[in-house]
C-alpha positions in Angstrom: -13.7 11.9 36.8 -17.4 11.9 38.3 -20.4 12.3 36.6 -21.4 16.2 35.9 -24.2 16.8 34.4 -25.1 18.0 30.9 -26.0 21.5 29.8 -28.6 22.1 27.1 -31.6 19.6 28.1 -35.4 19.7 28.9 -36.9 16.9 30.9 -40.1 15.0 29.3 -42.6 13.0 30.3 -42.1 9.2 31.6 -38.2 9.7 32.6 -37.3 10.8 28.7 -34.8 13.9 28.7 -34.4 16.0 25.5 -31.0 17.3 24.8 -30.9 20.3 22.8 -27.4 21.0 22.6 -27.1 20.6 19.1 -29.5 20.8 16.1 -30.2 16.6 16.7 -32.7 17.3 19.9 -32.2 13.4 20.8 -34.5 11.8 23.1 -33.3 9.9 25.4 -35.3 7.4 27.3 -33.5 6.1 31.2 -30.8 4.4 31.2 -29.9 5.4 27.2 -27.6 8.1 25.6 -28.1 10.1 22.7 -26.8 9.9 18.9 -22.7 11.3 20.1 -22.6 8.3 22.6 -21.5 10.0 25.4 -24.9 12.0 26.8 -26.6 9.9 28.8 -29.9 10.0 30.8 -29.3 8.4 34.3 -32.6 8.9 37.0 -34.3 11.3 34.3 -31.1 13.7 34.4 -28.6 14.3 31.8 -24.9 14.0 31.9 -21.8 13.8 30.2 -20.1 10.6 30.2 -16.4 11.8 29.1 -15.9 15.3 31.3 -12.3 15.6 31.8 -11.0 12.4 30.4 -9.1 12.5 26.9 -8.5 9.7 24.1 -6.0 11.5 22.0 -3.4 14.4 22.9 -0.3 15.6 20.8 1.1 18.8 19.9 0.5 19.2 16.7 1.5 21.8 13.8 -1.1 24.5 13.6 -1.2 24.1 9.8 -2.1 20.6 10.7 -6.3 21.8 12.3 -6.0 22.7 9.3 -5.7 26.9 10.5 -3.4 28.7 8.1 -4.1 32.3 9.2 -3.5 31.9 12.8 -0.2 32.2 14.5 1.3 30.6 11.2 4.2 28.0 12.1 2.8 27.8 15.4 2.4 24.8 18.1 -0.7 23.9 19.3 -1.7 21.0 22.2 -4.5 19.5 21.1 -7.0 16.6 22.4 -9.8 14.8 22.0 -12.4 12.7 23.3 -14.8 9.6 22.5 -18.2 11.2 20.7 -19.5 13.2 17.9 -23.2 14.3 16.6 -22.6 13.1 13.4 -21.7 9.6 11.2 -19.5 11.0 8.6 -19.2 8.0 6.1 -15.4 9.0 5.3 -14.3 9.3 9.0 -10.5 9.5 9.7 -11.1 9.0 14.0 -14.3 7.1 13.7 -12.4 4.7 16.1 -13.3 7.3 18.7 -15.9 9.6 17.1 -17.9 6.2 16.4 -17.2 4.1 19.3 -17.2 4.1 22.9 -13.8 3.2 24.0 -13.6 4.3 28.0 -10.3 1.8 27.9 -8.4 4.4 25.7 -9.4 7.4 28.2 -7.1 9.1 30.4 -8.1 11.8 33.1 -7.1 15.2 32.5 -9.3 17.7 34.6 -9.2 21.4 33.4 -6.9 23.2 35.9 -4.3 20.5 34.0 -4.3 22.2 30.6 -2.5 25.3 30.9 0.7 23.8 32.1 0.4 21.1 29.5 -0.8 23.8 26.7 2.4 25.8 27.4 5.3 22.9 27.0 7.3 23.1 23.1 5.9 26.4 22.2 2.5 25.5 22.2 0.3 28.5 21.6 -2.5 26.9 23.8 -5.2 24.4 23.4 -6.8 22.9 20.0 -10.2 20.6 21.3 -10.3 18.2 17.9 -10.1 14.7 16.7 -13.7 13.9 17.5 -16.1 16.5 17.8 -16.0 18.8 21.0 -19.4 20.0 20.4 -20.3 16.8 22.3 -17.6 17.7 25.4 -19.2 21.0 26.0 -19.1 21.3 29.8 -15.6 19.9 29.9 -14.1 22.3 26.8 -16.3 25.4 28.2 -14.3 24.6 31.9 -11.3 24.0 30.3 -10.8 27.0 27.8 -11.7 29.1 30.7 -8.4 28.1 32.5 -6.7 28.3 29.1 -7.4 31.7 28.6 -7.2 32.9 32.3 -3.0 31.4 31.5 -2.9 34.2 28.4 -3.0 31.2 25.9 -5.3 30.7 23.0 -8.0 28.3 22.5 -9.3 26.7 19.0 -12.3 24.6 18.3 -12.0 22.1 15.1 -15.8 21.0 14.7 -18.5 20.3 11.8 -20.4 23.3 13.9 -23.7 22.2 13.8 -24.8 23.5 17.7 -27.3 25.7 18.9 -27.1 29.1 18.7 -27.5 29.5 22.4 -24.6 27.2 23.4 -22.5 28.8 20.8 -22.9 32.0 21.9 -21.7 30.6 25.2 -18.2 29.7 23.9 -18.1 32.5 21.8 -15.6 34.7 24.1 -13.6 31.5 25.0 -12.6 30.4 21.5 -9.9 32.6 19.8 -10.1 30.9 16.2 -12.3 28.2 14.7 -12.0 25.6 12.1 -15.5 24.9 10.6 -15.8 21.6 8.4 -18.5 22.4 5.8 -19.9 19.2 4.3 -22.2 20.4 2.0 -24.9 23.5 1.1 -27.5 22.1 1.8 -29.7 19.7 4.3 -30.3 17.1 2.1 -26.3 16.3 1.8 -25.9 16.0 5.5 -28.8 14.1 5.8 -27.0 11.3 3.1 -23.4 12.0 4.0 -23.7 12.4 7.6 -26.5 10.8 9.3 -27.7 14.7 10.4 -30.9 15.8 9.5 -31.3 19.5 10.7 -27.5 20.7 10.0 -27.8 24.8 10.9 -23.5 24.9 10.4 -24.0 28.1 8.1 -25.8 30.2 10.3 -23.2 29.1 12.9 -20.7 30.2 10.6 -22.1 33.9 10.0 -22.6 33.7 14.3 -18.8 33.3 14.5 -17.8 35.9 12.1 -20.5 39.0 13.9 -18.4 38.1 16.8 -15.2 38.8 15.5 -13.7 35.2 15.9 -11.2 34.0 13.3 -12.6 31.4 11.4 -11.5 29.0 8.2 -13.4 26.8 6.8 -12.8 22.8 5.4 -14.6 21.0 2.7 -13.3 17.0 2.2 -14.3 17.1 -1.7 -16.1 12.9 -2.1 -16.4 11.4 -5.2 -20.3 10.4 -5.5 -21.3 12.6 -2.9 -19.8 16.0 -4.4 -20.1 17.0 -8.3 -17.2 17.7 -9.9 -18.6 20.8 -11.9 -17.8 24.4 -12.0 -21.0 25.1 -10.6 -21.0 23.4 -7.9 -17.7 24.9 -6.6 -19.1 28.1 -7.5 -21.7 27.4 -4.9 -19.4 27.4 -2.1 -17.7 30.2 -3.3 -20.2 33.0 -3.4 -21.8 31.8 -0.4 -18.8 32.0 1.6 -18.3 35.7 0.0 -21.8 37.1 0.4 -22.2 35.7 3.9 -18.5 35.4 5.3 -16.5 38.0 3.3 -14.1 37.1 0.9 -10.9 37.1 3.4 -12.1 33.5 4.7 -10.3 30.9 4.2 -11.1 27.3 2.7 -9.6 24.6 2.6 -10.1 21.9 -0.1 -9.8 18.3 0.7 -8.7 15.3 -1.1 -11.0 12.2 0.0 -8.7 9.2 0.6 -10.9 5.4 1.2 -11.9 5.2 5.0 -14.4 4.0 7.3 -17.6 3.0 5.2 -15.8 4.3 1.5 -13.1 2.1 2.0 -13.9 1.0 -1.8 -14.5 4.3 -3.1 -11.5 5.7 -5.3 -9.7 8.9 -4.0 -10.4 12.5 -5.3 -9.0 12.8 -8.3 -6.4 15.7 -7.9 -7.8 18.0 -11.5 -10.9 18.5 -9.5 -9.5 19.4 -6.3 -7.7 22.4 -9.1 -11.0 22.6 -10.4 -13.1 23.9 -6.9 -9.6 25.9 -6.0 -9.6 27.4 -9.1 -12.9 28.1 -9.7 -13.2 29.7 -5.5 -10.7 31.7 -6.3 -12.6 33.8 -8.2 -14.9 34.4 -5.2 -12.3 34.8 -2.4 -9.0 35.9 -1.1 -7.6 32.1 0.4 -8.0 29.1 -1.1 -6.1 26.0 -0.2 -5.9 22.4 -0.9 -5.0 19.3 1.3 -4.0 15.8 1.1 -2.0 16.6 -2.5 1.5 17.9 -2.7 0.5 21.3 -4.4 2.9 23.5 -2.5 2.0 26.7 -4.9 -1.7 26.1 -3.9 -1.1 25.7 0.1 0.8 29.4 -0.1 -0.7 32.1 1.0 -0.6 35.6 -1.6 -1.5 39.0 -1.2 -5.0 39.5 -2.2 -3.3 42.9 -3.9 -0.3 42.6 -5.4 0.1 38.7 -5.6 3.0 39.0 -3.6 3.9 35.7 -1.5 3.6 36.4 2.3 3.6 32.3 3.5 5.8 29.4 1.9 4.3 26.0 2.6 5.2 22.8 1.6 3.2 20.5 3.9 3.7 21.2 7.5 6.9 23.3 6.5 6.0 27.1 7.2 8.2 30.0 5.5 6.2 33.4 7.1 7.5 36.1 4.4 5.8 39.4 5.5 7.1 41.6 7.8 7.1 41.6 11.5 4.7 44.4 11.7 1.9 42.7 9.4 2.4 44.1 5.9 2.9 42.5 2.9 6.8 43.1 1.9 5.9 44.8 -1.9 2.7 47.1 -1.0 2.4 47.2 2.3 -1.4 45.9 2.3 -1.9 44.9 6.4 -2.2 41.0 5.9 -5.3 39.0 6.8 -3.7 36.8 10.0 -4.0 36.7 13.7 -0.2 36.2 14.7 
């Protein structure tokens, strides 16, 4: 694809750009790119170095983002690119969130996406696996044409962008999977390599305007505490801020990247922080344990069952009208 330029970037003094696209504000002297690897200032202008070319692409179980309140059971296309804003120490892609690896790419230029978002039952488009923060102009272009097909358009990100550029995407993106580190600077700054994280105010952003979000938090042993507290933390926030009907999704850490000799979660404190948010909100689920009971979805009224799961296997029990099948509460699910 050819070089487009970047949104979201000031130009300074001595051929330095600033970009300002997320919370990181890199400066970028000529001829160097910025912390995601792929923004680059060439002559004193900003551009993107991956618009419309893709390292990863499958069609993947919804459940899988993870999103369990949108279109549950569903297919969803979803891709990714080289890039990402932040060094995660536990990265699963950091083969392509870390690296540069144009010898993976493929083209795939926006007016591709519906025809290849609409194959198996796919619902539309998922933009994951790295970060698409970092792809802005390409996703932006390319959720346009999703959406002008009829078909839906998700964003799996750590959120930390400006407000400005959010609010851009805002009526492009129909659901959103926001990974939630930590509460506070000082653990993204130690666990992520990001010093001015501003993911919860993107968070409240995305609920004013009405978009479907759930959230993920990858639970790390000697980066998390393992106390009732510090679960409750999380929980109240996400209620006082969020409202109770949001989903999380606990995480079980598994050795990768640079904690390749850090032990895995152990599983009683992935039920501890489910347990404990429970008492703060509606949906609470776990990941990477075989807990079927605790990936289910129940009324938040009558404790009546309305979703099965058992990994990516997806039983949808309330009714075709949106009701849950004992009290007829309208269920919390775009489907």
């Amino acid at each position: 694809m050819p070089t487009v330029e970047a949104r979201y970037w000031e130009k300074l003094e001595g051929g330095k750009v600033k970009c300002t696209l997320c919370p990181r504000n890199c400066v970028i002297p000529e001829g160097g790119r910025g912390f995601c690897l792929v923004r680059r200032n060439a002559g004193g202008k900003l551009v993107t170095t991956v618009y419309g070319e893709i390292t990863s692409a499958n069609y993947d179980p919804v459940e899988k983002k993870p999103l369990y309140h949108f279109y549950p059971g569903a297919v969803i296309f979803s891709i990714g690119t080289n890039g990402c804003n932040l060094d995660c120490k536990s990265c699963q892609n950091w083969e392509i969130s870390r690296q540069d690896t144009p010898h993976l790419r493929q083209v795939l230029p926006p007016n591709a996406l519906p025809e290849l978002a609409s194959r198996y039952g796919s619902i539309g488009v998922a933009y994951t696996y790295n970060d698409p923060i970092i792809w802005f102009e390409f996703v932006k272009d390319a959720a346009e044409k999703v959406k002008e097909a009829g078909l839906k358009n998700v964003l799996v990100t750590n959120g930390n962008i400006s407000i400005e550029a959010l609010r851009e995407l805002l009526p492009l993106i129909d659901a959103f999977n926001v990974d939630l580190k930590g509460m506070d600077r000082e653990y993204y700054l130690k666990f992520s390599s990001f010093p001015n994280p501003n993911v919860w105010q993107v968070c409240e952003e995305i609920k004013k305007a009405g978009k479907h979000l759930e959230l993920t938090k990858l639970i790390v042993p000697g980066f998390d505490n393992f106390t009732p507290e510090y679960f409750e933390r999380f929980g109240r926030w996400i209620a006082e801020n969020l409202g109770k009907d949001t989903p999380i999704h606990y995480s079980r850490f598994f050795p990768a990247y640079k904690l390749l000799n850090t032990p895995p979660t152990p599983v009683e404190v992935i039920d501890l922080a489910y347990d404990v948010t429970r008492e703060f909100l509606w949906y609470v689920y776990v990941g990477n344990v075989i807990e079927p009971e605790r990936e289910s979805t129940y009324c938040p009224q009558c404790g009546a069952l309305l979703v099965k799961r058992a990994g990516y296997s997806v039983e949808v029990l309330f009714t075709p009208d949106g009701r849950c099948p004992e009290c007829g509460r309208p269920v919390d699910f775009v489907f």
